[in-house]
BATI-512640 format. One line per 3 residues: number of its first residue (from 1); their letters; for each residue x negated, y, z negated of N, C-alpha, C, O. Coordinates in pm, 1 decimal. Layout:
N
NUM> a> X:Y:Z:X:Y:Z:X:Y:Z:X:Y:Z ~ ...
//
This chain:
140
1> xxx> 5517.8:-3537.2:10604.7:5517.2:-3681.3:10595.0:5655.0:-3731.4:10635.0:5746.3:-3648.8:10633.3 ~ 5678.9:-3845.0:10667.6:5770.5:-3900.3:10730.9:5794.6:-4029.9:10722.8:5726.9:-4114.0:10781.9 ~ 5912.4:-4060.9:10634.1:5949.6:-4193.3:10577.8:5993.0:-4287.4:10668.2:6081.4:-4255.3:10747.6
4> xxx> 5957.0:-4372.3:10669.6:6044.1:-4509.0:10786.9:6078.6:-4617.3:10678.7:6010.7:-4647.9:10580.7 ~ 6192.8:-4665.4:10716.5:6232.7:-4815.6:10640.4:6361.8:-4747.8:10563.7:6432.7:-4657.4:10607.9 ~ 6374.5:-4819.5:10429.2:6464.2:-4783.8:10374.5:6484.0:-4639.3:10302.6:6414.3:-4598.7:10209.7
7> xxx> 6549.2:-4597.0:10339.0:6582.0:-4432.7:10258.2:6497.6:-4357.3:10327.7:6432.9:-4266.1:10276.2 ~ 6491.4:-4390.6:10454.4:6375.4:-4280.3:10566.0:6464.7:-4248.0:10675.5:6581.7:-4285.5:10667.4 ~ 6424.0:-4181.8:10779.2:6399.6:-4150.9:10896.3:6469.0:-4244.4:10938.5:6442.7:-4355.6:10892.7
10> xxx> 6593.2:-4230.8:11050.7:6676.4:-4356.8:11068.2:6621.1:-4359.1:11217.1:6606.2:-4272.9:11303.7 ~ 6593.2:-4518.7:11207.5:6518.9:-4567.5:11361.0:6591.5:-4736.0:11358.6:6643.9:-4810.3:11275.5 ~ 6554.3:-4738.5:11513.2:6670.5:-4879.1:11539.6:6575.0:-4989.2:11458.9:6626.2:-5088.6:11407.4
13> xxx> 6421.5:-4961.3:11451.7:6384.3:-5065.5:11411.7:6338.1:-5086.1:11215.8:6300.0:-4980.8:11164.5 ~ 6341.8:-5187.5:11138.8:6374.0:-5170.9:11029.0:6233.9:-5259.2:10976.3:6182.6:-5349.3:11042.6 ~ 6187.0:-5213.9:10847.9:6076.8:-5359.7:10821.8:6121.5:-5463.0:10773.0:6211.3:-5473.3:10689.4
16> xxx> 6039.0:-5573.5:10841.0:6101.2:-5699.6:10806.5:6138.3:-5752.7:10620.2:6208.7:-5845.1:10579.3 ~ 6069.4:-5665.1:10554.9:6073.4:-5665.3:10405.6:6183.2:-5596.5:10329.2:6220.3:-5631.0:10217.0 ~ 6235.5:-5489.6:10403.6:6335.1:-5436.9:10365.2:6248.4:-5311.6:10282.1:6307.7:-5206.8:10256.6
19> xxx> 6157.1:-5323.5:10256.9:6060.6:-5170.8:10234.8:6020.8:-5046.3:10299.2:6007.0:-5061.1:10420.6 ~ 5996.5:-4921.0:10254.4:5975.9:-4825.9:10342.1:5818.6:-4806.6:10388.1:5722.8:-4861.4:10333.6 ~ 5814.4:-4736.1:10476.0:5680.3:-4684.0:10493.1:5635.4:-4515.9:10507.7:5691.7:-4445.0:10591.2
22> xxx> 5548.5:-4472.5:10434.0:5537.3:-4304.7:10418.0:5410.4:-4293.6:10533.2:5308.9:-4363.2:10529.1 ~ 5434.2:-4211.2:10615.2:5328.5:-4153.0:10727.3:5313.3:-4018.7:10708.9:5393.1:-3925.9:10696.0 ~ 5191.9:-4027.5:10710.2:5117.6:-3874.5:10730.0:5119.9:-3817.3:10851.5:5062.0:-3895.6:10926.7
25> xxx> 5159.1:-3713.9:10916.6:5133.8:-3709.6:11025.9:5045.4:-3561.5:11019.3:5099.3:-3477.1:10947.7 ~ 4954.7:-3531.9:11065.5:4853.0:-3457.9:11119.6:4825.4:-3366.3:11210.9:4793.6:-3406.5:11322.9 ~ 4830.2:-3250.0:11189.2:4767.9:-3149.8:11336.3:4635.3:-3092.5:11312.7:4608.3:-2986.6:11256.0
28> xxx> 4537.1:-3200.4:11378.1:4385.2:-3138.3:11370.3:4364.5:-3024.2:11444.7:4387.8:-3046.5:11563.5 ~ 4323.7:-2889.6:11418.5:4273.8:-2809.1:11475.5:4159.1:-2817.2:11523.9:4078.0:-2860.6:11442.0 ~ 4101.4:-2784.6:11660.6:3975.9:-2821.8:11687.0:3857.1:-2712.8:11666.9:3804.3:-2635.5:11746.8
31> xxx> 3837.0:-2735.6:11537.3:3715.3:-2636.3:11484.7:3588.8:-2714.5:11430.2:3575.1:-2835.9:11414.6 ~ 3533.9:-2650.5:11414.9:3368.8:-2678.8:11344.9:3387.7:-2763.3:11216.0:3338.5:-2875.3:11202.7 ~ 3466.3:-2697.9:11118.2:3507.6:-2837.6:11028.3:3598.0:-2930.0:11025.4:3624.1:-3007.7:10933.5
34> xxx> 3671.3:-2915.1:11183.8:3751.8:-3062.4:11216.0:3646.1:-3159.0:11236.6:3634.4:-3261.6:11169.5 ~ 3574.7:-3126.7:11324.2:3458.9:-3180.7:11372.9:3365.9:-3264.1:11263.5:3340.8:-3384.6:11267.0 ~ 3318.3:-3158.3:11157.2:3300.4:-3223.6:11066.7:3305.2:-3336.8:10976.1:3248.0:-3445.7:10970.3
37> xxx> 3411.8:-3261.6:10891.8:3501.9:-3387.5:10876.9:3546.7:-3499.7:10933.1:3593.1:-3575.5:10847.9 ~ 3553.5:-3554.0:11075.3:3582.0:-3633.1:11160.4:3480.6:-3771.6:11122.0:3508.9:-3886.8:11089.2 ~ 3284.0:-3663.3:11153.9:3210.1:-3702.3:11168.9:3189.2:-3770.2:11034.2:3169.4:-3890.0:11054.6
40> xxx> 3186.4:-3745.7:10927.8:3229.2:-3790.4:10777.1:3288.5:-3909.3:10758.1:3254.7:-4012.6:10700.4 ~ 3412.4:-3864.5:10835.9:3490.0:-3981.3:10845.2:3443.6:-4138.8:10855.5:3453.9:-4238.1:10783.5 ~ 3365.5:-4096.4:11032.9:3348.2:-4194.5:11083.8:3198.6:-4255.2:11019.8:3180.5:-4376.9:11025.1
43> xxx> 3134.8:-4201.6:10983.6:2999.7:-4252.6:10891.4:3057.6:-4339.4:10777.1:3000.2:-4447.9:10767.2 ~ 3166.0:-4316.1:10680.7:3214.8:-4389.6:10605.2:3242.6:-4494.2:10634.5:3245.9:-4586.0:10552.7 ~ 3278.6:-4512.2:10799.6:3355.6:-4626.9:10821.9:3243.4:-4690.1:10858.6:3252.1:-4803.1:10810.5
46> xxx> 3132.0:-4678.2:10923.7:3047.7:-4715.2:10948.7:2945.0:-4802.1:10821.6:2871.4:-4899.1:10839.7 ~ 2967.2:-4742.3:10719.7:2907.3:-4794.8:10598.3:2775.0:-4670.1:10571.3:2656.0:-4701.5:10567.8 ~ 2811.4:-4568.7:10559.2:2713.8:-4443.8:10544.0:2769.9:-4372.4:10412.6:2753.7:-4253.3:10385.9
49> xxx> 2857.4:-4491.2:10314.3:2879.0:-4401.8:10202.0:3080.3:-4380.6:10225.7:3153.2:-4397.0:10323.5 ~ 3100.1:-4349.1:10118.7:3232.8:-4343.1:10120.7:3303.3:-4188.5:10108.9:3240.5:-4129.0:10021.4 ~ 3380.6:-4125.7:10149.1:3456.5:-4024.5:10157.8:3570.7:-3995.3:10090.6:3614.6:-4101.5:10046.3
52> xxx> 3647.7:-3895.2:10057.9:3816.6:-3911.5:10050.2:3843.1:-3801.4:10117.6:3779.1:-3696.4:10113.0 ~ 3937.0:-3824.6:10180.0:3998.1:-3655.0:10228.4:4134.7:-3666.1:10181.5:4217.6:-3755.7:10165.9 ~ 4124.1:-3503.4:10159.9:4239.9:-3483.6:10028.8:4309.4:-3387.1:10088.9:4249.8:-3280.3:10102.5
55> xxx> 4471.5:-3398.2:10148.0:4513.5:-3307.5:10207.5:4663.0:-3266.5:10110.6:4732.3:-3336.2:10036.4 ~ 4672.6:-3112.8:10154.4:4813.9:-3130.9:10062.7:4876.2:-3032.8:10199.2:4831.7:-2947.9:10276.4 ~ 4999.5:-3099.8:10175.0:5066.8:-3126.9:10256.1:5161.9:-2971.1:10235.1:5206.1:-2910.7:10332.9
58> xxx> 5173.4:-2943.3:10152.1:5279.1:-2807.4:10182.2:5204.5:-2709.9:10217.7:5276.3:-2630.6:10278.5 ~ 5050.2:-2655.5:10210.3:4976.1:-2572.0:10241.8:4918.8:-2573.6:10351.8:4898.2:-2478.1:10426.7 ~ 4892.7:-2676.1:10364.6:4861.8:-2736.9:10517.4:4707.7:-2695.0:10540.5:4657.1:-2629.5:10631.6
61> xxx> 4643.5:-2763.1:10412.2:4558.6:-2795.5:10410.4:4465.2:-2898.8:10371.7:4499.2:-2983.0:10288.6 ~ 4333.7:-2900.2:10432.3:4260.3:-3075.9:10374.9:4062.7:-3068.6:10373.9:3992.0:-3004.0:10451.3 ~ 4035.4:-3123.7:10303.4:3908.1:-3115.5:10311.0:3879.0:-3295.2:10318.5:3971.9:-3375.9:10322.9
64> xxx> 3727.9:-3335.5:10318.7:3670.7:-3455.7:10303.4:3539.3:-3407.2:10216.7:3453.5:-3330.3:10260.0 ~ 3540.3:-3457.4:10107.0:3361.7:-3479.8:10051.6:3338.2:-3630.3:10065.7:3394.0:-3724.7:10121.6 ~ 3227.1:-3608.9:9987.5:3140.4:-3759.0:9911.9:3241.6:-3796.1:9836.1:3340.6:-3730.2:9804.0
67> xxx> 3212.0:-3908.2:9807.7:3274.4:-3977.1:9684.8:3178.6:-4115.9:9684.1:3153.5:-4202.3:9768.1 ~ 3141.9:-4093.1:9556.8:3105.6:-4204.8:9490.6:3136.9:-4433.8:9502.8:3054.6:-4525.4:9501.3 ~ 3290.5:-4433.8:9513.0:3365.7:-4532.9:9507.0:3348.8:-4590.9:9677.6:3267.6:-4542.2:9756.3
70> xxx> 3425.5:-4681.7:9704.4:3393.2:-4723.7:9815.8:3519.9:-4813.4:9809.5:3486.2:-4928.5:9837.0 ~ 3626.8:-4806.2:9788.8:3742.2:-4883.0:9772.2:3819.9:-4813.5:9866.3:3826.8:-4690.8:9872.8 ~ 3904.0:-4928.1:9971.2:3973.6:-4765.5:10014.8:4108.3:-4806.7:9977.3:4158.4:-4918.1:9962.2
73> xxx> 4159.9:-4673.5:9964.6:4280.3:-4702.9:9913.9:4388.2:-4551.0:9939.2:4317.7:-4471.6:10001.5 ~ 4485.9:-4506.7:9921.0:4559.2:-4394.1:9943.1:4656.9:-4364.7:9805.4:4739.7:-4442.3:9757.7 ~ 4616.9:-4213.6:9752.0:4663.3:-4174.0:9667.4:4768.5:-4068.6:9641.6:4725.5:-3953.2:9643.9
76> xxx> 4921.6:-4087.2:9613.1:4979.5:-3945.4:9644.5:5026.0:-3944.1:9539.3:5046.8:-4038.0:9462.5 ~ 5055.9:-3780.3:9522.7:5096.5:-3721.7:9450.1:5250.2:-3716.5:9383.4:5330.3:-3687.2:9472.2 ~ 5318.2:-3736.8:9248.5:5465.0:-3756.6:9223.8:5542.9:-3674.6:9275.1:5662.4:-3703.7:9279.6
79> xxx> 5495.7:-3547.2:9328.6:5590.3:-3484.9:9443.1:5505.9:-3493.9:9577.2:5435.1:-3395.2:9596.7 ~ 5501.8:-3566.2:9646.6:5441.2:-3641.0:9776.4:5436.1:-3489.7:9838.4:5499.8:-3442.1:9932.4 ~ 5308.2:-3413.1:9726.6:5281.9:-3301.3:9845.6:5098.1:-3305.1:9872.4:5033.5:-3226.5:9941.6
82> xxx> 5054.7:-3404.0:9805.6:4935.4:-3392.6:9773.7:4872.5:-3533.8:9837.9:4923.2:-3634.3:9787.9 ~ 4806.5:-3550.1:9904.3:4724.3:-3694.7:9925.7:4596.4:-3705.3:9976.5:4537.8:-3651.7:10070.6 ~ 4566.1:-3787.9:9891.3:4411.5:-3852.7:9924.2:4383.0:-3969.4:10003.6:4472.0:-4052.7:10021.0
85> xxx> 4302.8:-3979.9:10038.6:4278.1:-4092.0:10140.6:4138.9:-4119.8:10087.9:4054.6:-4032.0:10069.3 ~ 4122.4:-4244.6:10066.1:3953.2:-4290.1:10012.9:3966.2:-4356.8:10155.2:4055.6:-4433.8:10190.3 ~ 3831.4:-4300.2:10250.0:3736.6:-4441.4:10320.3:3634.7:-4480.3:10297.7:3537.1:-4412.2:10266.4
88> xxx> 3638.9:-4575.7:10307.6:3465.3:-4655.3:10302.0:3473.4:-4745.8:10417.3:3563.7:-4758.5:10499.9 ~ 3325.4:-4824.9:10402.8:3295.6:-4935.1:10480.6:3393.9:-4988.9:10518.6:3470.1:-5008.3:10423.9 ~ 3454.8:-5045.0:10667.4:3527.0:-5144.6:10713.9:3464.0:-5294.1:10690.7:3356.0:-5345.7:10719.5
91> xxx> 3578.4:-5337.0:10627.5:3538.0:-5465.4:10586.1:3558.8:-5559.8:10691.1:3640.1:-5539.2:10781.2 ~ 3465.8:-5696.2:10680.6:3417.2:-5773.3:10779.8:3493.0:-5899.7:10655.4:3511.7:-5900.4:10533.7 ~ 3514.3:-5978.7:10750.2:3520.1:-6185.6:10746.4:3423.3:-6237.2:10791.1:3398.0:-6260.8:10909.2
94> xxx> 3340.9:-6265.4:10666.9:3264.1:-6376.2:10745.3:3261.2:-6513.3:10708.6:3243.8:-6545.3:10591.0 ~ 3276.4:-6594.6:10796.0:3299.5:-6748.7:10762.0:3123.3:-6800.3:10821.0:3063.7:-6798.4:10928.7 ~ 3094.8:-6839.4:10691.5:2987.6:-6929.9:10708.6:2978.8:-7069.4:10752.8:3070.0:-7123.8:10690.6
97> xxx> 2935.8:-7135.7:10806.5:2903.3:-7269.1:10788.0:3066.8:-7339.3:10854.4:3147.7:-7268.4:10914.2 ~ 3082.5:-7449.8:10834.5:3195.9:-7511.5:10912.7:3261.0:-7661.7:10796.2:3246.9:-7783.4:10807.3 ~ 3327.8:-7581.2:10698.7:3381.3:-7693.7:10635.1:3547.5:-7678.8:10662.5:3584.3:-7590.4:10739.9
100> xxx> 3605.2:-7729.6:10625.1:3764.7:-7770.0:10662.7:3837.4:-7617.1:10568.0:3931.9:-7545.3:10600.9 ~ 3776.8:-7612.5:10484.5:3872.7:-7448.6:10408.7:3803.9:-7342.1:10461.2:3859.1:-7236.6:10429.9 ~ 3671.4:-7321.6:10551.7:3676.8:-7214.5:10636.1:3776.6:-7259.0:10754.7:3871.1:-7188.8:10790.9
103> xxx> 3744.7:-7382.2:10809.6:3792.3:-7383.6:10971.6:3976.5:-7380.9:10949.1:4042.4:-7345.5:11046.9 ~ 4052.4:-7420.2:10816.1:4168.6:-7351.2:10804.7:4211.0:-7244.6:10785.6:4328.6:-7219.7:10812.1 ~ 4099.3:-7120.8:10717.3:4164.4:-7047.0:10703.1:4141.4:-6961.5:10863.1:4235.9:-6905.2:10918.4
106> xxx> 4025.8:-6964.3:10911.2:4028.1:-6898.8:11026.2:4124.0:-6956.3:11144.5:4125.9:-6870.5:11232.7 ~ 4210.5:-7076.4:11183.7:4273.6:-7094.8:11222.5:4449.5:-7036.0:11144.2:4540.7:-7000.3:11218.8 ~ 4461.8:-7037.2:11021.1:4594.5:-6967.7:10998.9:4560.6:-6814.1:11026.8:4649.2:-6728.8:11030.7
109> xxx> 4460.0:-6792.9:11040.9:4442.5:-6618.2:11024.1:4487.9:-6621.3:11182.7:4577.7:-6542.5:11212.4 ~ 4428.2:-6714.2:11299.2:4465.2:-6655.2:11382.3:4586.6:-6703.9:11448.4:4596.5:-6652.8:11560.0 ~ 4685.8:-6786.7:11419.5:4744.2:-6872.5:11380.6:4885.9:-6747.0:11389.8:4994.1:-6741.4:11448.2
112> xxx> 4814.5:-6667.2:11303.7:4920.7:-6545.1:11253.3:4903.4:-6409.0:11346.4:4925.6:-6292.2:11314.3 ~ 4864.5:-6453.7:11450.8:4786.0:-6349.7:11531.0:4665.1:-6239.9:11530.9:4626.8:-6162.7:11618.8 ~ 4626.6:-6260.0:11416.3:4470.5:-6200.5:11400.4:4371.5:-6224.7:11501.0:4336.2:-6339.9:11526.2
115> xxx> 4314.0:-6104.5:11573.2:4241.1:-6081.1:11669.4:4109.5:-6070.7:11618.1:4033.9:-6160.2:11656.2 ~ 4063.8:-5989.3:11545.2:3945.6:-5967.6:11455.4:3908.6:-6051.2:11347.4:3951.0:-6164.6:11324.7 ~ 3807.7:-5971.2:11268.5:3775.6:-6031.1:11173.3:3799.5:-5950.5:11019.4:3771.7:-5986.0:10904.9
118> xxx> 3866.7:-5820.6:11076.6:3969.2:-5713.8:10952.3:4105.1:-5808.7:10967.0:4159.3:-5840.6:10861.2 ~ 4147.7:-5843.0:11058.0:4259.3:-5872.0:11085.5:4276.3:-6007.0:11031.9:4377.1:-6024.4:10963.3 ~ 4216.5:-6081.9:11045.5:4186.4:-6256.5:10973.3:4202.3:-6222.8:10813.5:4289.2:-6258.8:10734.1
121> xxx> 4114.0:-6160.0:10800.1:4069.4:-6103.2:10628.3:4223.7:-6052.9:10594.3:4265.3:-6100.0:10488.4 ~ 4279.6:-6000.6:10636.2:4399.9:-5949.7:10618.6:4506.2:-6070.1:10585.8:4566.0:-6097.7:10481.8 ~ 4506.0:-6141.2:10738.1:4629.9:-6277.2:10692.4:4631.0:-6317.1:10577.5:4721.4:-6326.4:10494.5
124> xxx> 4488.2:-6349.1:10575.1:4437.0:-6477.8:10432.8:4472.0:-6404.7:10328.8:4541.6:-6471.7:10252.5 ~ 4448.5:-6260.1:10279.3:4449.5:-6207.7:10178.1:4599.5:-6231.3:10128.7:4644.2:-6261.7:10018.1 ~ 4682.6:-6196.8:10295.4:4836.7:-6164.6:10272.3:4895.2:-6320.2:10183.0:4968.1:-6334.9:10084.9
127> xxx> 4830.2:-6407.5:10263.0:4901.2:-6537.7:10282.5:4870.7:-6588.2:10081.0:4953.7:-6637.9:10004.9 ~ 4718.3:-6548.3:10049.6:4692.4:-6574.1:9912.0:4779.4:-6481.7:9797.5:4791.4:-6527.2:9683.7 ~ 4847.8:-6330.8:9838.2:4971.4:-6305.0:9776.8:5085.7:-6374.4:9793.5:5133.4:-6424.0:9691.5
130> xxx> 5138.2:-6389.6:9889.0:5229.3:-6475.2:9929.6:5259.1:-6639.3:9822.2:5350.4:-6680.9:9750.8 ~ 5194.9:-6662.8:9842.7:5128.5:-6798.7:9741.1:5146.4:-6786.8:9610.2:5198.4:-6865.8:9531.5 ~ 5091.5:-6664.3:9589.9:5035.4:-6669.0:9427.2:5196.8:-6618.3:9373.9:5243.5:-6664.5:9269.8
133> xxx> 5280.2:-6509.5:9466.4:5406.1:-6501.3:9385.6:5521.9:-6597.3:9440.5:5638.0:-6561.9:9461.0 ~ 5483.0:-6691.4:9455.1:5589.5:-6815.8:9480.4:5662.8:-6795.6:9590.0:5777.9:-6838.9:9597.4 ~ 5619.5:-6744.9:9663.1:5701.2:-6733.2:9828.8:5693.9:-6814.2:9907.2:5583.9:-6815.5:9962.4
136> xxx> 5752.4:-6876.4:9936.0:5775.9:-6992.5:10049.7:5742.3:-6905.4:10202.6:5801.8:-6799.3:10221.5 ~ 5657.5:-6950.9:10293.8:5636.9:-6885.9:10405.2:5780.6:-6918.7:10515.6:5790.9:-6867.9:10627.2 ~ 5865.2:-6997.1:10464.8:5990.3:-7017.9:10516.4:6113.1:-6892.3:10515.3:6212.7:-6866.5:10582.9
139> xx> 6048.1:-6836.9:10406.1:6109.3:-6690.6:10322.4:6103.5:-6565.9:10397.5:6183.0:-6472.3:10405.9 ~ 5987.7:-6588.3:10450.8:5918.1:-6437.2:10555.0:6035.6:-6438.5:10715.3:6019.7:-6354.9:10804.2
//
């Protein structure tokens, strides 16, 4: 794994938050249960049920099952040798109908450069943290 931002990996470019970021980085072997697993993967994302793949990182190894949950989210371990990855369903925006608090938020979503409709869902979500802990968008 490989830290960027603060107390990482020194690169010219920095996050605008002053926070780090932890990357996994990966060497798939191309076997029968890369393949697998891949295919797992991509059914989750599809909405065929949710997955985690759980890799640990000093053994240099990883599997994917079932899982129950459908949240996705990423889980590591207090010595960052262990991580999980939950996928599920890719989530969709959908704006119904055409009143003034859809047609704003889909204009700040894209506003903020959101191309999609993960990506819209994203602004708004960001912009409703943003908000809720008293941040002035003047601040960003």
């Amino acid at each position: 794994m490989i830290r960027y931002g603060a107390g990482g990996h020194d690169t010219p470019v920095a996050l605008p938050c002053g926070g780090s970021l932890l990357v996994l980085v990966e060497h798939l072997v191309p076997t029968d249960r890369t393949l697998h697993d891949l295919h797992l993967m991509r059914g989750a994302l599809s909405g065929e049920g949710a997955v985690v793949r759980r890799v640990d990182v000093v053994a240099q190894t990883c599997e994917v099952v079932q899982h129950p949950g459908t949240a996705a989210k990423v889980i590591l371990d207090d010595a960052q040798s262990k991580v999980q990855l939950h996928v599920g369903p890719a989530l969709k925006l959908l704006i119904a109908g055409l009143s003034p608090v859809a047609e704003f938020c889909a204009q700040f979503a894209l506003s903020l450069g959101s191309k999609t409709p993960a990506q819209i869902a994203l602004a708004v979500m960001a912009d409703i943290l943003r908000a809720s802990n008293g941040i002035d968008r003047a601040h960003l």
